[in-house]
N, C-alpha and C positions, 0 to 999 in steps of 0.2 A: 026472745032475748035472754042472754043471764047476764052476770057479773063473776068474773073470776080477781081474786085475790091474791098478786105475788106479795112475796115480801123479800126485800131489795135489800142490798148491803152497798157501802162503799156512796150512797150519797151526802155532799156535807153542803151542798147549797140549793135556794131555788133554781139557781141555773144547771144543775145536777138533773134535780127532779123536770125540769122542761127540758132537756133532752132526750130523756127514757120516754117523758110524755109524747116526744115527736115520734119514735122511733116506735112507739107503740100503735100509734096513729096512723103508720104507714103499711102494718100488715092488716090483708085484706081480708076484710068481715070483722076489723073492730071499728064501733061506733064511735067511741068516747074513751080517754085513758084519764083520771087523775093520780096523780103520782104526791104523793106527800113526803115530810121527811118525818112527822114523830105520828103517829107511826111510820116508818121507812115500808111504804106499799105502794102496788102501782093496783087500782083497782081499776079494771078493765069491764065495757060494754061490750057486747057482740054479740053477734049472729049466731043461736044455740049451735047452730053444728057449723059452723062455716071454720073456726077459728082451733088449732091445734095449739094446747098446753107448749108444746116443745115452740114453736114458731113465735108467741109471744117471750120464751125464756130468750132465743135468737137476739129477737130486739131488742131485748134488754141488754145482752152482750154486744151487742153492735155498737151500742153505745158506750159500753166502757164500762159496765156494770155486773153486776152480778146479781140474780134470784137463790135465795138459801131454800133450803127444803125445811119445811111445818115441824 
């Protein structure tokens, strides 16, 4: 398992962050997503190799969101 760390723009509500949360949840080989707003991150569970950086930024934009770069 790891945990990967995005950090999210553009959310202003819990129901912001349980959106991302959904949409994180539905690519395959992640475990678990908590999505917060202070810090604005979405920490992700998953499968060491199952799970591609780009496919989690995807679902975040699916949602209506956006991942900033570190």
């Amino acid at each position: 398992m790891k945990t990967l760390i995005l950090k999210l723009a553009g959310l202003k509500c819990d129901h912001c962050a349980a959106a991302v949360r959904r949409s994180l949840e539905t690519v395959p080989g992640v475990d678990e997503a908590v999505v917060t707003l202070e810090p604005m991150q979405a920490r992700v569970l998953c499968e060491a190799a199952a799970v591609e950086r780009e496919k989690l930024i995807e679902a975040v934009e699916t949602a209506g969101y956006q991942v900033v770069s570190d």
